[in-house]
C-alpha positions in Angstrom: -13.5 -2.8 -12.6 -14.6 -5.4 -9.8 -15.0 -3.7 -6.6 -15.1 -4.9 -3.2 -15.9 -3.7 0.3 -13.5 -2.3 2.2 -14.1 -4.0 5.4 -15.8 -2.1 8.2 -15.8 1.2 6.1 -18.5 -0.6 4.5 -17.7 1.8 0.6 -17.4 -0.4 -2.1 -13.4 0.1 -3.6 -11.8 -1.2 -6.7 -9.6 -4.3 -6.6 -6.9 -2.2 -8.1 -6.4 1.0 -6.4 -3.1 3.6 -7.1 -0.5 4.1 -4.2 0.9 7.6 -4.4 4.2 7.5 -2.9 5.3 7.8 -6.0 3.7 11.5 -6.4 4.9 12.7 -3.4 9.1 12.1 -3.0 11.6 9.1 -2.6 11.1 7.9 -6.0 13.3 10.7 -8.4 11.2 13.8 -9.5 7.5 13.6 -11.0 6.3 16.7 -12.6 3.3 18.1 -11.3 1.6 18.1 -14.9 2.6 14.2 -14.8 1.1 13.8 -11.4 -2.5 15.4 -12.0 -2.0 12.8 -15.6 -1.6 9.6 -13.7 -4.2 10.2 -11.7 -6.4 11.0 -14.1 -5.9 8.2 -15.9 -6.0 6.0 -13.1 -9.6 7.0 -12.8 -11.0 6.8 -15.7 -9.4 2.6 -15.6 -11.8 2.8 -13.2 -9.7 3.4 -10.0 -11.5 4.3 -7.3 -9.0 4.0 -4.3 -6.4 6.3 -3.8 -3.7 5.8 -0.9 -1.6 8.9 0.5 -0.1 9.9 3.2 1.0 13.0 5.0 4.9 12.8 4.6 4.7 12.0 1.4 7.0 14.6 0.0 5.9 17.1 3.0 2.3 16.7 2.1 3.3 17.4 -1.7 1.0 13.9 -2.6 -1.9 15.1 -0.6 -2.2 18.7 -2.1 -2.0 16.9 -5.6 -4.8 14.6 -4.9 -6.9 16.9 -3.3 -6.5 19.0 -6.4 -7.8 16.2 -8.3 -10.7 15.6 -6.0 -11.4 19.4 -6.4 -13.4 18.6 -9.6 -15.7 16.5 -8.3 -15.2 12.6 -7.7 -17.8 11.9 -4.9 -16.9 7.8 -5.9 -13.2 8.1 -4.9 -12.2 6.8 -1.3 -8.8 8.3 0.0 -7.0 7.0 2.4 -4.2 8.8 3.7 -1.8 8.1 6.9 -0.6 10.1 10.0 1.7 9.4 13.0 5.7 10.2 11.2 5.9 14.2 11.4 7.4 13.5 14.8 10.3 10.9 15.8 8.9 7.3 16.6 8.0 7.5 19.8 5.1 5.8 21.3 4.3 9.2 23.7 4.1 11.2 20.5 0.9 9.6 19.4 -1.1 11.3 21.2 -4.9 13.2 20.8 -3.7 16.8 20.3 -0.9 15.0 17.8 -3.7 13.1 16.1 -6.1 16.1 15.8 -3.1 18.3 14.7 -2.1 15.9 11.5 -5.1 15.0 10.7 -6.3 18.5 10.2 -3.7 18.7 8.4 -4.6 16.5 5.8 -7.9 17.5 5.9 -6.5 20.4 4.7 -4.4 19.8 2.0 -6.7 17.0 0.7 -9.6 20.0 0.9 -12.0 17.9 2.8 -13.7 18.7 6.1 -13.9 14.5 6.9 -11.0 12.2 5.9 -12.4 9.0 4.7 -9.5 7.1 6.3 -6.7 7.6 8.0 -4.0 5.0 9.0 -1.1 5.0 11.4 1.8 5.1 9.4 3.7 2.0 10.4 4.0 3.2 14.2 6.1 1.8 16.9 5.6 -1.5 18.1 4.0 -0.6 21.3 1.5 2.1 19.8 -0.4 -0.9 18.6 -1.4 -2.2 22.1 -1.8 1.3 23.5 -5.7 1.9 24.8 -5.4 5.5 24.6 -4.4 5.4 21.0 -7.1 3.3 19.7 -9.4 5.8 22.2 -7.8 9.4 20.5 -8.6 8.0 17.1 -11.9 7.2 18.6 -12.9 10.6 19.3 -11.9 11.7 15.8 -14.0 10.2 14.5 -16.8 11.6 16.8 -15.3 14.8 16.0 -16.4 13.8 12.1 -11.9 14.7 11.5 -12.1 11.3 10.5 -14.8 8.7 8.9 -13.0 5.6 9.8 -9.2 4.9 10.7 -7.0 2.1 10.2 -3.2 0.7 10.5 -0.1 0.9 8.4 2.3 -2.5 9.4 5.2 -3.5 8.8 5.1 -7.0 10.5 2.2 -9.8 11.0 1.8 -9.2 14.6 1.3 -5.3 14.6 -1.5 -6.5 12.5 -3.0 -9.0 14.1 -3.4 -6.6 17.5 -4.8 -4.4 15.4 -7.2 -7.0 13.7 -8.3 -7.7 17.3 -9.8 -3.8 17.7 -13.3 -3.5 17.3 -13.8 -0.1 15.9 -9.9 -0.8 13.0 -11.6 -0.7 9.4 -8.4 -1.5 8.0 -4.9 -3.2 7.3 -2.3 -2.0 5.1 0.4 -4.3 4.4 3.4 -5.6 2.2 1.7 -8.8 0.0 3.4 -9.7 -3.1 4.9 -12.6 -4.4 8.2 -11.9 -2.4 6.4 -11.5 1.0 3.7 -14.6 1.2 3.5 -14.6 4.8 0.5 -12.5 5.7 -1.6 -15.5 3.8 -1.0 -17.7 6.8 -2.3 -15.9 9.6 -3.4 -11.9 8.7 -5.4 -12.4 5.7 -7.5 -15.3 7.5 -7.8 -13.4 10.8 -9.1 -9.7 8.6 -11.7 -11.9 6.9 -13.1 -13.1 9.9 -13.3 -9.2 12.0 -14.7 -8.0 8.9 -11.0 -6.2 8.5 -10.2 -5.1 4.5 -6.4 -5.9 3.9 -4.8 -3.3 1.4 -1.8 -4.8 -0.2 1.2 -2.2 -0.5 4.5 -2.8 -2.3 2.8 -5.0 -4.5 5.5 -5.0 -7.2 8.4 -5.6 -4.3 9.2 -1.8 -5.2 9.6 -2.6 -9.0 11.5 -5.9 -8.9 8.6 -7.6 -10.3 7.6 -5.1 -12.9 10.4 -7.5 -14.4 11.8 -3.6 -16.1 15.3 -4.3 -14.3 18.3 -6.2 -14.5 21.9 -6.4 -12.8 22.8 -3.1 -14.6 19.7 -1.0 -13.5 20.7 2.3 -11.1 18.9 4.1 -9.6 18.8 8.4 -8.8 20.8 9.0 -5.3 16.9 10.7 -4.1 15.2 7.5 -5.0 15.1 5.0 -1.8 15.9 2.2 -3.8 19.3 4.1 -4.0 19.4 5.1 -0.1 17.7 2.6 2.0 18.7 -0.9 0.7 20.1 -1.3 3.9 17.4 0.1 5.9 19.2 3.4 7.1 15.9 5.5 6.2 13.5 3.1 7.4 12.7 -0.5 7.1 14.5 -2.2 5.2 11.3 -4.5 4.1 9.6 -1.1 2.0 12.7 -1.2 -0.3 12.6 -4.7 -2.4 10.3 -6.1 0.0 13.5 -6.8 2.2 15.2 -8.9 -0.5 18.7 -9.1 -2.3 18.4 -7.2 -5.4 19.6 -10.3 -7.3 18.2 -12.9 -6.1 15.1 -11.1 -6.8 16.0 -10.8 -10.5 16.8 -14.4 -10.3 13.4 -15.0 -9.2 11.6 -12.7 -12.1 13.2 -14.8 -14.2 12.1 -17.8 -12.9 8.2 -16.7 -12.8 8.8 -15.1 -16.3 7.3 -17.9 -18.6 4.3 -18.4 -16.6 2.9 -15.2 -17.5 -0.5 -15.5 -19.3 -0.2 -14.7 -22.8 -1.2 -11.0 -23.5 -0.3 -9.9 -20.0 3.0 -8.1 -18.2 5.3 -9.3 -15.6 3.8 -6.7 -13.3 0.3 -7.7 -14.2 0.5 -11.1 -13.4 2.0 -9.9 -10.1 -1.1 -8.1 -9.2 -2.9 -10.6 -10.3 -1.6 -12.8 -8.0 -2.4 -10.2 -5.2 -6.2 -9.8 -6.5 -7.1 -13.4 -6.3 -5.8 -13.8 -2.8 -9.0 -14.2 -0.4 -9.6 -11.3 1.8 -7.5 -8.8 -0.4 -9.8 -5.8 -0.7 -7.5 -3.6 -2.8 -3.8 -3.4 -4.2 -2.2 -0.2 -4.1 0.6 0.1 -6.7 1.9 3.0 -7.5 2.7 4.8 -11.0 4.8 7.7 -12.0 3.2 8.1 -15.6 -0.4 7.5 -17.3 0.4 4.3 -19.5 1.8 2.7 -16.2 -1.7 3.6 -14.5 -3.8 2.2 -17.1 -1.4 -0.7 -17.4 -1.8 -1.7 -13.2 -5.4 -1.2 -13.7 -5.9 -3.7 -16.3 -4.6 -6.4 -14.3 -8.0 -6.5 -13.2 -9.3 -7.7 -16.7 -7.3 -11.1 -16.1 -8.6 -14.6 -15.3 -8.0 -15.9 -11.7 -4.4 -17.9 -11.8 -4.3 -21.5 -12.1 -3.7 -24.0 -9.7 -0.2 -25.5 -11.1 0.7 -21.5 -11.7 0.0 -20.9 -8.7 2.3 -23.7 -7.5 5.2 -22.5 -9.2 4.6 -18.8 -7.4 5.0 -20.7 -4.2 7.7 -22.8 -5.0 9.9 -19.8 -6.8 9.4 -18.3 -2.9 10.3 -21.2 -1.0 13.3 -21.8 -2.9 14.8 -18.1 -3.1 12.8 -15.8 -1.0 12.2 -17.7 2.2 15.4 -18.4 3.1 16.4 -14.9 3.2 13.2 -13.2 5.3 12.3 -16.6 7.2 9.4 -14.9 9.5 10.8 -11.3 10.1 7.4 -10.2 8.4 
């Protein structure tokens, strides 16, 4: 699989890494067996970027990749995030917080020095706070941490971040729902040297193109629960989007699917060939759904005129409900 560098990290990742959200909670039950299977098939598609995070089913996710990593995969970069084991509030992030999560991690991914750690989507005012950006600093003196980056929810958490000399990384929404970030982030990371990991890739399923007006969902998945953000925000469920009009949309970018390929792979597609993507983070809660994300990579580059049509499927039914929230 292509790789690419992921910015001032300077390790090479694949274009199609595997978000494990999915692993951990909020998504309906995943066996453990199934877990340790999608991960392992992930890798040998030649994934070689693994995103987790420490409250991903109470650190559940974490233990699970670390057990994988246990046998040996000195190729792999993990990135896991910290900063949600507490309420959001800015005076909770501090160094003795930091060092106390991240050790955390350390431990359950069964590693002495995390290759990256992001704050998980903090509050607002964490992202101009010296003292953070200094406490994540002296982990990485401390060797806690090789090299730390952000979690966003909106474009101008990540462009103060971008703005930090010492922030290896962005993670944020990017999918064919939420084309915003192309106007200002993704040219902004590309000139700090900044890698952009693209989450919520598949607008939490929509545009896998598997659902339609009858589809439910389990009461413990968030697709259920926080379609009106009461979890958290409302963006990480459907990208922030009506349900239907989201459907109406798949069906819209359905025919311009190249022949041979998924609904969902031509989604990620789209994500791959936008410049200063690093890596795309779906997630998967089986192996044939692992191998299938990873093979997105084997595609041609989109055309120009489909391309178009991505565009004007947005501007017509996406853009006028999300305007420039994110």
């Amino acid at each position: 699989m292509e790789q690419r560098t992921l910015g001032r990290t300077q390790r090479p990742v694949s274009v199609v890494g595997l978000g494990t959200w999915q692993l951990g909670a909020d998504w309906g039950e995943v066996r453990e067996e199934d877990a340790l299977a999608v991960l392992e098939a992930a890798y040998d598609a030649g994934v070689r970027f693994f995103d987790t995070a420490d409250v991903y089913g109470d650190g559940r996710s974490e233990e699970l990749v670390g057990r994988f990593l246990a046998n040996g995969r000195p190729d792999v970069l993990v990135a896991t995030k910290a900063g949600r084991r507490l309420p959001q509030q800015p005076e909770n992030y501090t160094l003795d917080n930091l060092r106390a999560w991240t050790d955390r991690s350390r431990e359950k991914l069964g590693v002495d020095t995390l290759d990256l750690v992001q704050l998980h989507c903090p509050p607002t005012a964490v992202f101009t706070d010296d003292a953070v950006y200094a406490a994540l600093d002296t982990l990485v003196d401390e060797k806690r941490v090789a090299h730390y980056g952000f979690s966003v929810e909106t474009r101008a958490e990540a462009l103060a971040a971008i703005a930090r000399p010492h922030v290896a990384s962005i993670q944020i929404i990017l999918n064919m729902f939420r084309t915003n970030p192309l106007l200002d982030v993704l040219p902004a990371a590309r000139e700090a040297g900044v890698g952009i990991i693209a989450r919520v890739p598949l607008a939490s399923g929509l545009l896998s193109g598997r659902y339609d007006a009858d589809t439910r969902f389990p009461a413990d998945d968030h697709r259920t629960y926080n379609r009106d953000g009461s979890a958290f925000d409302v963006g990480e469920t459907f990208s922030g989007i009506d349900f239907h009009a989201g459907l109406e949309a798949v069906a819209r970018l359905r025919p311009h699917v190249p022949a041979g390929a998924t609904m969902a792979q031509f989604a990620l597609r789209w994500i791959i060939d936008q410049p200063g993507v690093t890596t795309v983070i779906p997630g998967a809660r089986n192996p044939e759904q692992a191998r299938a994300n990873a093979a997105a990579a084997d595609l041609e580059p989109l055309d120009d005129e489909t391309r178009s049509v991505v565009q004007h499927v947005y501007d017509e039914l996406i853009a006028p409900q999300i305007g420039d929230r994110w």
